[in-house]
LUMFI-102661 format. One record per residue: residue number from 1; x, y, z of N, C-alpha, C in turn. Coordinates in steps of 0.05 Angstrom, whole numbers, plus 32768, in hexadecimal, padded with zeros to 4 digits. Example, Ala and Ser with C-alpha at 12.3 -4.5 7.8 and 13.67 -1.06 7.14 Angstrom:
// residues 2
<1,<8108,7F8E,809C>,<80F6,7FA6,809C>,<8108,7FBE,809C>>
<2,<8101,7FD3,808E>,<8111,7FEB,808F>,<8102,8001,809D>>
This chain:
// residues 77
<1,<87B2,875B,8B0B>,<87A7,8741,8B0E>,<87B8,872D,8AFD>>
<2,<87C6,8715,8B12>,<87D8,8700,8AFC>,<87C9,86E9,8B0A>>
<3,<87B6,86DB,8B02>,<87AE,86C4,8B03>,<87C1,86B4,8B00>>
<4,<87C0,869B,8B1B>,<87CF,8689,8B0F>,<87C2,8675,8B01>>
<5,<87D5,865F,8AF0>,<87C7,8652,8ADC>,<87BC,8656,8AC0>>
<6,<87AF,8651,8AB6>,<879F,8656,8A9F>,<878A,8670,8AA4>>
<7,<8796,867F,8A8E>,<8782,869D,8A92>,<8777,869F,8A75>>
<8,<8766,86AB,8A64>,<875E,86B6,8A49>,<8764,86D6,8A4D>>
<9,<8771,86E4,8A6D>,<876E,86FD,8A69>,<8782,8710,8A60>>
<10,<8789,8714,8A44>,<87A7,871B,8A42>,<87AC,873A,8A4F>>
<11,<87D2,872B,8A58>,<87DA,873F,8A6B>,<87D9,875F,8A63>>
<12,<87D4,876D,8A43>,<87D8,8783,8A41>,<87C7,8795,8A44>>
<13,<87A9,877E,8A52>,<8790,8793,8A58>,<8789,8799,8A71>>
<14,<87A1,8785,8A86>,<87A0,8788,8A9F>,<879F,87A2,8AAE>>
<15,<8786,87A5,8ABF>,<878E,87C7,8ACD>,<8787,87DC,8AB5>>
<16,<8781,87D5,8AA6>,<876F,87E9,8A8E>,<8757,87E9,8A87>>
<17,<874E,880C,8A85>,<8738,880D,8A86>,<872F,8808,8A69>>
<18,<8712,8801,8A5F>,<8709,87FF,8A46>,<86E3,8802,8A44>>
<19,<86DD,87FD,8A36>,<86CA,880B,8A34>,<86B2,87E6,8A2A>>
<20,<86A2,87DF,8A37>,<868D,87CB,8A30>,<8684,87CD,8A17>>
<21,<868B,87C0,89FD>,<8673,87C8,89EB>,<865E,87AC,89E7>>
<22,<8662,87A0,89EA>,<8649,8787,89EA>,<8652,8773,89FD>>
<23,<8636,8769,8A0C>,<863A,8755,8A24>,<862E,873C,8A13>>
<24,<863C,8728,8A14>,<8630,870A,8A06>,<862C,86FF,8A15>>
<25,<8620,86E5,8A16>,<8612,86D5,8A20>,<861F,86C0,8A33>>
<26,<8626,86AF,8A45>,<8634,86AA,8A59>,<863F,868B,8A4B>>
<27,<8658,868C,8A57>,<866C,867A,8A44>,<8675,8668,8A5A>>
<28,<8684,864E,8A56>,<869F,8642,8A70>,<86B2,8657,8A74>>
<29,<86B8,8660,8A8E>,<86C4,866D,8A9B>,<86E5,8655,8A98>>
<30,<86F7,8663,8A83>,<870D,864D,8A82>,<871C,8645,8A95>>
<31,<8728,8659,8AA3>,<873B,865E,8AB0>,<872D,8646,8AD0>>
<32,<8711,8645,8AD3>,<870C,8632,8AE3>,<8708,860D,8AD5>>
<33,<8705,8613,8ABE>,<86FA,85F8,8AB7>,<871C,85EF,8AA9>>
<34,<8728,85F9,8AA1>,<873F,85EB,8A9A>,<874E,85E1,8ABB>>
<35,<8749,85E9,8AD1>,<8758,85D9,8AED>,<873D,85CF,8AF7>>
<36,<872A,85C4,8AE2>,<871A,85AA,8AEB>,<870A,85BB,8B0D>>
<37,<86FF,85D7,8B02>,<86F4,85E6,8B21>,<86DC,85E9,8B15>>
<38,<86CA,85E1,8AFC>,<86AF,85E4,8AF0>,<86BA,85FA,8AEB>>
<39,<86A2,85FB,8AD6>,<8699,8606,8AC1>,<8696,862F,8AC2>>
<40,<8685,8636,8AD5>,<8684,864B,8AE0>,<8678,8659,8ACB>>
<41,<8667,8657,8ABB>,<865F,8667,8AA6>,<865A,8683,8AAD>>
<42,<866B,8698,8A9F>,<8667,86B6,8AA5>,<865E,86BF,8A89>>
<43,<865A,86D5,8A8A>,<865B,86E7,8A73>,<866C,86F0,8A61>>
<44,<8672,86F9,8A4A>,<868C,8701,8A42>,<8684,8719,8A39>>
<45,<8696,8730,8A35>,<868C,8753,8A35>,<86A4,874F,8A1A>>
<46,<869C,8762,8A00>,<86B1,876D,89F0>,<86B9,8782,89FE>>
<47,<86CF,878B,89FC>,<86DE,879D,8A11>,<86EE,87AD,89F8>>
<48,<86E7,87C8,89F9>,<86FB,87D4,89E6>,<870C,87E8,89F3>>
<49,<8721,87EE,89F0>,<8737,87F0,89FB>,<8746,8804,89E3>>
<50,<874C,8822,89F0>,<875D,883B,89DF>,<877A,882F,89E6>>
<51,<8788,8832,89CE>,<879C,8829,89CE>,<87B4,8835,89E2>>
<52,<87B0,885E,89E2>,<87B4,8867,89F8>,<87BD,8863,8A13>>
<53,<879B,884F,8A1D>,<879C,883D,8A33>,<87AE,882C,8A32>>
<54,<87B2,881D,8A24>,<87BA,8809,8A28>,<87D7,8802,8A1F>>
<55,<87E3,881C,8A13>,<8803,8825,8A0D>,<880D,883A,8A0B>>
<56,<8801,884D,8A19>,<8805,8868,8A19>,<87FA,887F,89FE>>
<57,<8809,8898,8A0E>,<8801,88A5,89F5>,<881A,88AE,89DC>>
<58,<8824,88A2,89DC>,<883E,889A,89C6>,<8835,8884,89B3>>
<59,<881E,8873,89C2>,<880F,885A,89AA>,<87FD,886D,8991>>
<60,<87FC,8861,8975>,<87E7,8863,895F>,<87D5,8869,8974>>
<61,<87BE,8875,896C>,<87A6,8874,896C>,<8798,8864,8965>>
<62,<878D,8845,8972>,<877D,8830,896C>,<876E,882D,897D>>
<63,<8757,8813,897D>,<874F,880C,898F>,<874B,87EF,898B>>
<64,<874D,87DD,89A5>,<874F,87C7,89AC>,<8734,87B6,89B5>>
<65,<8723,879E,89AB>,<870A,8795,89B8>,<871D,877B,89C2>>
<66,<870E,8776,89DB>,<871A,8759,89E5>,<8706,874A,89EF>>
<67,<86FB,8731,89F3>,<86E3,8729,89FD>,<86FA,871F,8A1A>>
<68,<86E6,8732,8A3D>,<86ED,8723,8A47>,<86D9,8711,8A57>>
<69,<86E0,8702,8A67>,<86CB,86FC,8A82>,<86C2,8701,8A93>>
<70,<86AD,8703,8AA6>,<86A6,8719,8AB3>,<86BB,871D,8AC9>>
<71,<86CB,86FF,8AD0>,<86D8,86FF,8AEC>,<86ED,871C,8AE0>>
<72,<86F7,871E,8AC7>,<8710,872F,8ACB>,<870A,874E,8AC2>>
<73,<86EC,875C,8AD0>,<86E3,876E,8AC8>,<86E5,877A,8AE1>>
<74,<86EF,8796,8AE6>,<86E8,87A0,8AFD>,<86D7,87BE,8AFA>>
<75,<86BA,87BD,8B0C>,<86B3,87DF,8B02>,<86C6,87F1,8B06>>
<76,<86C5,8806,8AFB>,<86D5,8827,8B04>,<86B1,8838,8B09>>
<77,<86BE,884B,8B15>,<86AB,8861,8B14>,<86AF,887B,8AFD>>
């Protein structure tokens, strides 16, 4: 996923899986309200993210929280 324009979704969590740990309360959706498309209020999820995922397994052992929006969440099974 490369949005064009203004995104909050940084590229190194793209296509990675992570794990929900808290859903907050519904925010301006930026990426619509900065090209003047309203507001779009979604949700935002902390998203934590094994470092593993998200740089192999040659990365430290960390983990990553990111708040995203709901548009840039996709389920897995």
């Amino acid at each position: 996923m490369s949005p064009p324009g203004h995104t909050r979704l940084p590229g190194y969590v793209r296509g990675h899986a992570g794990i929900v740990e808290v859903i907050q309360p519904a925010a301006v959706f930026p990426d619509t309200h900065a090209h003047f498309l309203g507001e779009n209020p979604q949700h935002v999820y902390s998203v934590r993210f094994d470092s593993h995922e998200l740089w192999g397994e040659g990365a430290d052992f960390f983990s990553v929280t990111v708040d995203l929006f709901e548009n840039y969440l996709e389920t897995t099974s």
